[in-house]
C-alpha positions as CSV (number, residue, x, y, z in Angstrom):
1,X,0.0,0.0,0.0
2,X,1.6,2.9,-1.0
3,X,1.5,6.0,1.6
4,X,2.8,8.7,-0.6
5,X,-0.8,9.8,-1.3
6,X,-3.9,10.2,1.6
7,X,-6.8,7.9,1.4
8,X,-10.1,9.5,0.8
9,X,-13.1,8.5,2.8
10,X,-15.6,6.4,1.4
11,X,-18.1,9.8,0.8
12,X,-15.4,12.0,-0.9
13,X,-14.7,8.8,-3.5
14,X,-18.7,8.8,-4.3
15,X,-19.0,12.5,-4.3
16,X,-16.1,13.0,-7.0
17,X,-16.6,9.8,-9.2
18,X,-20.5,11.1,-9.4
19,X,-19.1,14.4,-10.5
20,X,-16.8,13.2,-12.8
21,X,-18.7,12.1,-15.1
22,X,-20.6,15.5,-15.8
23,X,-19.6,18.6,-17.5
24,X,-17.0,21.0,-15.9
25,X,-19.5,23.9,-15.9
26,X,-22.2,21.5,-14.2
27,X,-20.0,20.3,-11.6
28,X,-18.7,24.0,-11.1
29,X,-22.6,24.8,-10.5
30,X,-23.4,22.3,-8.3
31,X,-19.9,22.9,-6.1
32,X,-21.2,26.8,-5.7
33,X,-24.6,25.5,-4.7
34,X,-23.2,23.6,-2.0
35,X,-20.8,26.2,-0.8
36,X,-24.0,28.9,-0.8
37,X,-26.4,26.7,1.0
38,X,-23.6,26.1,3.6
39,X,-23.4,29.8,3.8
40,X,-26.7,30.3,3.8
41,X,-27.0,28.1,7.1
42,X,-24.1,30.3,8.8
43,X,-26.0,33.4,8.8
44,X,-29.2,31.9,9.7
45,X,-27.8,30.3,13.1
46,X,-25.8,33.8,13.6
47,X,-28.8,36.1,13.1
48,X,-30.8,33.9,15.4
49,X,-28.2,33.9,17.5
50,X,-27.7,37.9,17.9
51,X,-31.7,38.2,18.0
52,X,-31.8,35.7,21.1
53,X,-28.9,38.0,22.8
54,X,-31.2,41.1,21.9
55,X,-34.1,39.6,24.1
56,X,-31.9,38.8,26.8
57,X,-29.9,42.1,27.2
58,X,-33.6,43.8,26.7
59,X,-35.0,41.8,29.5
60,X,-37.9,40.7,27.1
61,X,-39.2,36.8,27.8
62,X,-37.5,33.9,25.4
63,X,-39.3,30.7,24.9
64,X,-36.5,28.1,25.9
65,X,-37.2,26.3,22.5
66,X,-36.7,30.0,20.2
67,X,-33.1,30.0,21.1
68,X,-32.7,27.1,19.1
69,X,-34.9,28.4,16.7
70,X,-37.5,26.0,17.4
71,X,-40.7,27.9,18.4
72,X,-44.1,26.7,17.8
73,X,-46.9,28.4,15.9
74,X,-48.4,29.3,19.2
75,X,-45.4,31.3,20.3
76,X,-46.1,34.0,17.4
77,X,-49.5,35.0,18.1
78,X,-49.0,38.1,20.2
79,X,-52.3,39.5,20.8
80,X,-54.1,37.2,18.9
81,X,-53.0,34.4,22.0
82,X,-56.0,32.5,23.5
83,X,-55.8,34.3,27.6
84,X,-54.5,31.8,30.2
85,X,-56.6,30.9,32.5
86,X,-55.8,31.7,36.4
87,X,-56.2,28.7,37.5
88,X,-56.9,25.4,35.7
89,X,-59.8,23.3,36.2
90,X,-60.5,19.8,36.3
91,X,-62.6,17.7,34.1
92,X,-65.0,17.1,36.5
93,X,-65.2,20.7,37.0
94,X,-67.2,21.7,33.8
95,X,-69.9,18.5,34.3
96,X,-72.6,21.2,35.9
97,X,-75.3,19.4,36.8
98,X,-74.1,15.6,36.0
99,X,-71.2,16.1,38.8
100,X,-71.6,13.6,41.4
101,X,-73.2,15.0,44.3
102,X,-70.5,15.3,47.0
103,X,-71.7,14.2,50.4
104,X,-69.9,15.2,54.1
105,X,-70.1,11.9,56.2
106,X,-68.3,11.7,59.6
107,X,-67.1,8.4,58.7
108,X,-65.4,6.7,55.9
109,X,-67.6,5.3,53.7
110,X,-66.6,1.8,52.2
111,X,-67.0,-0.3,49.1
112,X,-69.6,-2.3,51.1
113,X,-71.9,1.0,51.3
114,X,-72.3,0.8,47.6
115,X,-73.5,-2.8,47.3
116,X,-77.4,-1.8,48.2
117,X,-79.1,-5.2,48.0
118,X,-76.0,-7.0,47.0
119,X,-74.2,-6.4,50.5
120,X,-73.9,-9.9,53.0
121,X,-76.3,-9.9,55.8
122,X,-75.1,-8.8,59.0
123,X,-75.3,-10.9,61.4
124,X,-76.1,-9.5,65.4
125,X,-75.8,-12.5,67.5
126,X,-71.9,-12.9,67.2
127,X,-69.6,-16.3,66.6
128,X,-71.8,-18.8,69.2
129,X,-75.3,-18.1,66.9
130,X,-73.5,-19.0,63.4
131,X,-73.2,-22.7,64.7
């Protein structure tokens, strides 16, 4: 093997044997295309980048997910956001008139209340009047 020369990877080999074949001007084209669109990502993560250090030196509120450039459509509303509500509710809280009514016992009520019919007898006369 000789090791006058670097090895290309595996991706470089594909890249250039695919570009080989076309015309000098195409693969020019296509090697400015790439360089641009590489660009084009640079000054999109630096813009964000100097907005997000605009909020915080302003003291105006940053969603954590904007400074990555990841905000939802919800985050752009403005004005136009549904109002938060104090305090959120329940489920059970918008049933009106189907709640369950709510009883105040002084004891604990158990399964066995529920039965109704179903329940065992009780008996009174203890262990000597089940024999």
């Amino acid at each position: 093997m000789p090791t006058g020369m670097p090895q290309a990877s595996v991706k470089s080999q594909i890249f250039e044997s695919l570009l080989g074949f076309l015309p000098d001007w195409v693969q020019i084209t296509v090697l400015a295309l790439i360089v641009l669109a590489v660009l084009a990502s640079w000054v999109v993560k630096i813009k964000r980048k100097i907005a997000y250090r605009q909020a915080v030196r302003s003291g105006r509120p940053v969603h954590a997910a904007a400074q990555y450039g990841q905000g939802r459509g919800a985050d752009y509303l403005g004005e136009y956001a549904p109002q938060q509500a104090q305090q959120q509710g329940s489920g059970a809280d918008h049933l009106g008139a189907y709640a369950p009514q709510q009883t105040q016992t002084a004891q604990q009520q158990s399964g066995a209340d529920f039965l109704g019919a179903y329940a065992p007898q009780q008996q009174t006369g203890g262990p000597a009047s089940s024999a």
